[in-house]
Structure formats: C-alpha cells, structure tokens
N, C-alpha and C positions, 0 to 999 in steps of 0.2 A: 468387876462383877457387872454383870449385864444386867442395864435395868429399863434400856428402851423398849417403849411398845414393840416396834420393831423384833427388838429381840425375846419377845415374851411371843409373838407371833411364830415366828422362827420358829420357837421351842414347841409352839404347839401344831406346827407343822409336820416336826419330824418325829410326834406321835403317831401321826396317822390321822387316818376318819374316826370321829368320834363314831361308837356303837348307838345304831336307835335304840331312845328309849325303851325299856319295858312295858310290854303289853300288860295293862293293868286288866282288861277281861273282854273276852271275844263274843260277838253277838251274830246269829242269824241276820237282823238287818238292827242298822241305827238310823233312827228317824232323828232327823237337825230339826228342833224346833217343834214347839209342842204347843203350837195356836190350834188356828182353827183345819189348815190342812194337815200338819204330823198328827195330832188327836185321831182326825178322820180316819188317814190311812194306818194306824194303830189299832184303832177296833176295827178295820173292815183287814185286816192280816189276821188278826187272832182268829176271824172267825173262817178265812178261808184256808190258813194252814193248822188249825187245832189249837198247839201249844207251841207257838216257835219262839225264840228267844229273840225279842224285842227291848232295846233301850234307844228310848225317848230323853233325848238331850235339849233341857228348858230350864233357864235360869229364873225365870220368872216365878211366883209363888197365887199368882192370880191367872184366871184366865177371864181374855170379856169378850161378849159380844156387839163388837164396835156399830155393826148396821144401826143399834139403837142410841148411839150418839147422836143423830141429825137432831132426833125430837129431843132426847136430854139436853139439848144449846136451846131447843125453842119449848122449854117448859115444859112439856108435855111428862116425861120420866126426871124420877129421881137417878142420881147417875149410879146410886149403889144395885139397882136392880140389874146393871151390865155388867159384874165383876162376882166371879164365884171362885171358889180356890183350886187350884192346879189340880190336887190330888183328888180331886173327886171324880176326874176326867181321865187320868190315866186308864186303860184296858186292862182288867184282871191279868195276872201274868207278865206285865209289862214292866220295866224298869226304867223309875224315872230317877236320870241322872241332872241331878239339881246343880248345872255347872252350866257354861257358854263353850262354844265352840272358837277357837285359837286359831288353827289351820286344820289343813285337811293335806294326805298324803294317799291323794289315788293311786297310784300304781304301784305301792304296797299295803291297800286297802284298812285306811287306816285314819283317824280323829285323833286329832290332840284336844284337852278342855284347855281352860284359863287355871287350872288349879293343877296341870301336869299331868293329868291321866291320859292314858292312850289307850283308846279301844279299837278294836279291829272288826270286822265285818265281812260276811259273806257277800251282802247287797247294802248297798246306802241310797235314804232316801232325802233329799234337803226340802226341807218345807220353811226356813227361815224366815220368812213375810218380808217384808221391804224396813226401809231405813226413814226417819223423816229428818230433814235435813234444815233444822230452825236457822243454822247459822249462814247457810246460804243467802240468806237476807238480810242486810247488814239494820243493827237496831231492832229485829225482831225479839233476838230470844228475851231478850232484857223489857223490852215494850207488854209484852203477853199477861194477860191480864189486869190490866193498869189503863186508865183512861179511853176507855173503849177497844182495845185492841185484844181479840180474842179469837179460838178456832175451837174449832169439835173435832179434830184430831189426835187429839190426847187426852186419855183420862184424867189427867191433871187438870187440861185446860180447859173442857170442855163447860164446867159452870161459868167460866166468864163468859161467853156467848151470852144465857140468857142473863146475868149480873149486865150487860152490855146494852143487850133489848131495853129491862125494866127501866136503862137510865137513862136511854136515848130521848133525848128532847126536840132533835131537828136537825137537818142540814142535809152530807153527803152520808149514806150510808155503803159502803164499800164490800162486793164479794169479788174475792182476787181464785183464779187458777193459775196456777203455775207452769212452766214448759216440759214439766217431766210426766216422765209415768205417774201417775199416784192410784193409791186404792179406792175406790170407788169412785170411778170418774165424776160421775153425776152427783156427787155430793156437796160439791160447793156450791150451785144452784139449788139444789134442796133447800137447806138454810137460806137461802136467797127467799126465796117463794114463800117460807113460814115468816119472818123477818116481817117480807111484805103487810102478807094479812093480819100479823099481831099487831106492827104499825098502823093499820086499817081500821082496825078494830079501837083501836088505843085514841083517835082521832087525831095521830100524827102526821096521817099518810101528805095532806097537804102542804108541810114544814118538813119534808123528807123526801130527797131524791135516792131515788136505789140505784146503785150503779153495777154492773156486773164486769169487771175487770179484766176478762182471761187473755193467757196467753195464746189457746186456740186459736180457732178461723172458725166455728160457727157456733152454733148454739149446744147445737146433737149431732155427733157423725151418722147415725144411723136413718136413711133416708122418712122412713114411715113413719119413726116420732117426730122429727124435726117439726113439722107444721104445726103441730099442736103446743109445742111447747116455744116455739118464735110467737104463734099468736098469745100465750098467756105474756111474754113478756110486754106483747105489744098493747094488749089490751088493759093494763095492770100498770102500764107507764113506767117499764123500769128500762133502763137505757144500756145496750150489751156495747159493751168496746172489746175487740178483738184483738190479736195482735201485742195484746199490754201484759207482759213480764212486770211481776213487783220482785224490786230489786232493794229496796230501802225502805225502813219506818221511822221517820221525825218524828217521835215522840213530843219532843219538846214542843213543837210547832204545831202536831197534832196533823202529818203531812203525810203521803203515802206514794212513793217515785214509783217508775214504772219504765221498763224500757220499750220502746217498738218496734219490734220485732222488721215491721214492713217497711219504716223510715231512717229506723237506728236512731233518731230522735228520745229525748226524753220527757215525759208526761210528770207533769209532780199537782198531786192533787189531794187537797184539803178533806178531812172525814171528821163525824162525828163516831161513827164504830166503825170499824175494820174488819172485817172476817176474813183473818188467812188460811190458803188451802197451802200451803206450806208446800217446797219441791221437796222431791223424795228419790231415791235411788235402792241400789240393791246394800245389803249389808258391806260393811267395808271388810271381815273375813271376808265374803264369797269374792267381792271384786279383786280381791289379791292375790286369790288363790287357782290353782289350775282346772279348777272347774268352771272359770268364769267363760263368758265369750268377749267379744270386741267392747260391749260396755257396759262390762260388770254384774251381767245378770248368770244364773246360771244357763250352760249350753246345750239346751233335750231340744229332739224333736220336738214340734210342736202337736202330732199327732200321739205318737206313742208315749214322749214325755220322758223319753231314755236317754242319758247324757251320749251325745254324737261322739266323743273319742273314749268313753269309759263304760261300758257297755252294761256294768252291775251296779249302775249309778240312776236314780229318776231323780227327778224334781219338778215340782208343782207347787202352785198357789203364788205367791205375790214375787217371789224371788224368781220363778221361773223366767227364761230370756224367753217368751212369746208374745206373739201382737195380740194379745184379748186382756180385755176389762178383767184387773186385779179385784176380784167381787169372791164370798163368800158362796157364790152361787157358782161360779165357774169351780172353786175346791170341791160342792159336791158332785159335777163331774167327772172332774180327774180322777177326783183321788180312786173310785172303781177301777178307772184306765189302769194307772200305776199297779195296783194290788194285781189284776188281770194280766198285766204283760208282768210283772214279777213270779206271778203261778206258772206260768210260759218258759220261762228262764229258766225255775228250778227245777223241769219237768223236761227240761231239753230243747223247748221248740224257741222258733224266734216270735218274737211278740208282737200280736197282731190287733188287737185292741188299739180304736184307733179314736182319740178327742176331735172334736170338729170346731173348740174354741169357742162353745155356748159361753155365755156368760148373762146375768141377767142383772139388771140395772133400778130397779121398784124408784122412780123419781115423786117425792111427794112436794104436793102442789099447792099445798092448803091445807092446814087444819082439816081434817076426813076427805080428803081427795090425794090418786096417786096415779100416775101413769106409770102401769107395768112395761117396760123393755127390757127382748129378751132378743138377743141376736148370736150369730157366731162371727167365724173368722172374715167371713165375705159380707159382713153386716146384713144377710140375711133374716128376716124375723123367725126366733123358733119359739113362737109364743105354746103354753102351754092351755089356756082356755079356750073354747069356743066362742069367742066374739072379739072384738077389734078392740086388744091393748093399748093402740094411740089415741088414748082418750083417757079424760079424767075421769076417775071412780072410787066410789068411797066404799065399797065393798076393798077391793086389792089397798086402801090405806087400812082396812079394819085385819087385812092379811097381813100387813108388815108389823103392826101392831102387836098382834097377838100370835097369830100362829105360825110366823115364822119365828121368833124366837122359841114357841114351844117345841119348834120342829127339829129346832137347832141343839139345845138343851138335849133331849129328850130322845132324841132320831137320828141326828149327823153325825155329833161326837160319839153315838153308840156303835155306830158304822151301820145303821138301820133304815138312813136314809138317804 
C-alpha cells in the first residue's frame, strides 16, 4: 500500500488540474479595500454609471480618518473622534464584502477572500493602503507603548505619544523616519514641532534636546518649503540627523540604534521618548501577487493609474507603485482619474484622464500654526490659495482642524469632493 508523500503526489497528478474554484458572485467592478481611496472611488462610480454593481472588499469594521492622528499624540483630539463605522460609508447600492483579500487571479479576472470566496469582475480597482511594518525594528513591536516609546501610526498606539509628552521629564527626545515609503511623509516632523512647543510651554524645553532622526537627506524635498521649515528647526534648537535608519529599540537600556545610511557605521543613542515613524511597504497579498511590480507596489501608470499589463485593472492611493506623497489628498485626485478613464473603457475609448501626482502635505508647526504644501510629480508647487503657502499660518492649521475633516466626512467619502 502506497503511503509516501511521494506517492499521494503521484496520485494526484494523474487526476489532472484541479477545476477553479466556484465563482461565488460576479461584480461590474470590485474595489480592494475600503479606506479612504476604495470609499472614494465607490461613491464617485455610483454616481457616474447610475446603478452598477459594486463590491467593496474591507475587512475592517471601523473606518478613520488618520490625518488627525498628529494632533490626537499632541493632545489636541480625543482619538475616538477619528474612527466612525465602516457601514455608514459604504455608497447606496454597494456591497460590502466584509472579508480580506487572499490572492488575485488577473487573467481570469478574478479575487479570492480569506474565507474562500471568489468573485469575478468586469474591472478591478485595488485601493489596499500600505502595510506598516513594526517588526522590521527589532525590540519595537514589544517596546510600543511602554517607557516612552510610542507613534501616531496606529490607532492603537497613538495615545502613547501624548501618555509619552505628559511624562517626559528631560533628556533626548527622539523623532525617527524611516527608509521606506510611508503615508504622510511629513508627519514624523509634525509630532516633532508639537512635541517641541508643549515641551516649551511645559518649561522643559531647557532639560530636553529634540532630535530629529531620519533616514532622508534633508528636511523637505520640495524646494519652496524647505527654507522655512530648516529655519524653524534652526531657530527652535532642535538638531536633524540625516542619513539615520532606526534599526533597534533597547528597551531595557532605554537606547535607540540607528544605521547610517552614508558611513554604514552605527549610531546608538540614549532617549527619554521615542517617536517611531515605523517602515512600511505595500500589502504582502499585492507584493505576491501578479499585479505587483519590481517592489511590491501595484504596477499603473502613474498618469492614468491603469495597471501596465492588465489593462481592466486601476490602482490608486497608498498601494499604488508611484513616486508621489502616500497623502489623503493625493486619493482625492485620483480617485476622479480612476472613475474617468474607467467611463472610457466601458464606453470603448482608451483612457485619457491624466493625474499629474498632486499630492498635498498640511505640516503643522505649532499649536495654531501650519505650513500648507502642495506639489506634484516634478515637486512643483500646486498651491491652491492666493498667497505664499511657505509660510506659517494659523488660519491653514484652523483648516486641518476643522474643515478638512468635515470635508472628508461629508464631501470625499460621498464622492462630492
């Protein structure tokens, strides 16, 4: 009696090809992911093809609006005001498949979940966000919230930031950026600059040096903020190190390693709070699967935002393989693009709607102060006011504030704005 793997192989060799799965229900288009870019291009479909059959694949049961994490670490919000529930965002018409995505089988236009369903699709659109990656730091995940070490990248973690502020008594305080993509670039100096001035205010500032950690080469890529925001750190005494990967957290020692980048050398440096910007990558589905490109993001134009070998495929927002700032502001771009060259496609023509890789960056500076940047792919400014956004102003922080989250709420998720 045959009982080698071997031989169980065998046997299921000379079955044949297993049959694919059953199609469990076919959709006009399936939106991956039901943040803030699927939401968007869900209500701005319904309202450009009528009643088309849309499912929205989101395992999540909350949805938040993270831009107001900065100020939730620096006291400002309670963190409950950034989480409202999934289903009150879904688009009339819409079906939310309350499942994860498993693999994908493009070239018989097709989704597998984690729970075994397979849906098929006339068009796919992957709006997946990004991955954050705690364990690429060795002693991070375990460290995170516990003796100063803390981030506003996760809704979980983000009360340790200000639990971290309230308890800081002195010494090194530490903001780290990381060598990857991450979503809002500018946001590990945001927390930086609040940090600062509640220290200020606190009369710690004298028993506290700020350190700003990053792995970068400068402050700001974008030429016309840069000045202003190199002078506040200059002026405000906080000290940028370039070049510095954080690679390890000494808990025990209360230590914070760092690789450099320029030397290969290693940096290991003493904190009393930590604020990690954590590295991040694309989802581990999309980088496994054949929609990826060289590393792991999905593969669209960067203009039209149409996958380059799968041509009834977009993807947009933080998953997307393109050089622009991973920003909630750069999804309300696209996501028009996406819907616009998808009305194209089912309509016959090829898709001419073209992104230019806006993206907009709102850095705040202080307690009611915020420098608006707004650039595209060639870091040109594409500011939307009449007057000179490289500059601090507490009107544009009374805008981050307030009415961009009602815009967002209210306006984006509806596909209204």
């Amino acid at each position: 009696m045959e009982t080698t793997m071997q031989a169980q192989q065998d046997r299921a060799e000379d079955l044949g090809p297993r049959p694919a799965p059953a199609v469990t229900k076919h959709y006009d288009f399936v939106i991956v992911g039901g943040g803030t870019a699927g939401i968007t291009v869900a209500a701005r479909l319904a309202r450009a093809f009528g009643k088309p059959e849309v499912a929205v694949i989101e395992p999540s049961s909350t949805h938040y609006y993270q831009p107001l994490w900065t100020l939730v670490g620096a006291g400002v919000f309670d963190k409950s005001v950034t989480a409202r529930p999934e289903a009150d965002y879904i688009p009339p018409g819409a079906t939310w498949v309350k499942d994860a995505v498993l693999s994908f089988d493009p070239p018989n236009n097709r989704v597998t979940t984690r729970n075994g369903d397979v849906f098929s699709y006339n068009y796919l659109v992957v709006a997946a966000g990004i991955q954050i990656d705690w364990d690429h730091v060795k002693g991070l995940k375990e460290s995170l919230g516990h003796g100063g070490v803390c981030s506003n990248y996760d809704f979980e973690y983000v009360d340790s930031t200000w639990d971290a502020l309230q308890n800081f008594t002195g010494g090194n305080a530490i903001f780290t950026a990381p060598a990857t993509p991450i979503k809002c670039g500018g946001a590990p100096q945001k927390i930086m600059y609040l940090a600062e001035s509640f220290l200020r205010k606190k009369g710690l500032r004298g028993q506290s040096n700020i350190l700003f950690m990053s792995a970068g080469t400068t402050i700001f890529g974008v030429d016309k903020y840069r000045p202003v925001l190199q002078n506040i750190v200059e002026t405000r005494d906080i000290e940028t190190h370039f070049y510095h990967n954080l690679v390890e957290v000494r808990s025990d020692t209360k230590e914070a390693v760092f690789e450099r980048a320029d030397t290969g050398e290693t940096a290991v440096v003493p904190y009393g709070m930590l604020h990690v910007s954590p590295p991040m990558s694309a989802p581990d589905f999309i980088k496994q699967s054949a929609l990826a490109n060289e590393t792991g993001w999905v593969e669209v134009d960067k203009h039209t935002l149409q996958h380059k070998r799968f041509p009834n495929v977009f993807g947009l927002g933080d998953a997307a393989g393109i050089p622009n700032g991973k920003t909630g502001a750069a999804v309300r771009k696209q996501a028009p693009i996406v819907v616009a060259n998808l009305k194209a496609l089912t309509e016959g023509r090829l898709p001419d709607a073209s992104y230019n890789g806006y993206t907009s960056c709102p850095i705040v500076t202080d307690y009611g102060k915020l420098v608006l940047a707004e650039f595209d792919y060639d870091n040109n400014p594409q500011e939307t006011f009449p007057f000179n956004q490289a500059k601090e102003r507490r009107s544009m922080y009374l805008m981050k504030k307030y009415l961009l989250p009602f815009m967002y709420w209210h306006g984006m998720l509806k596909g209204l704005a």
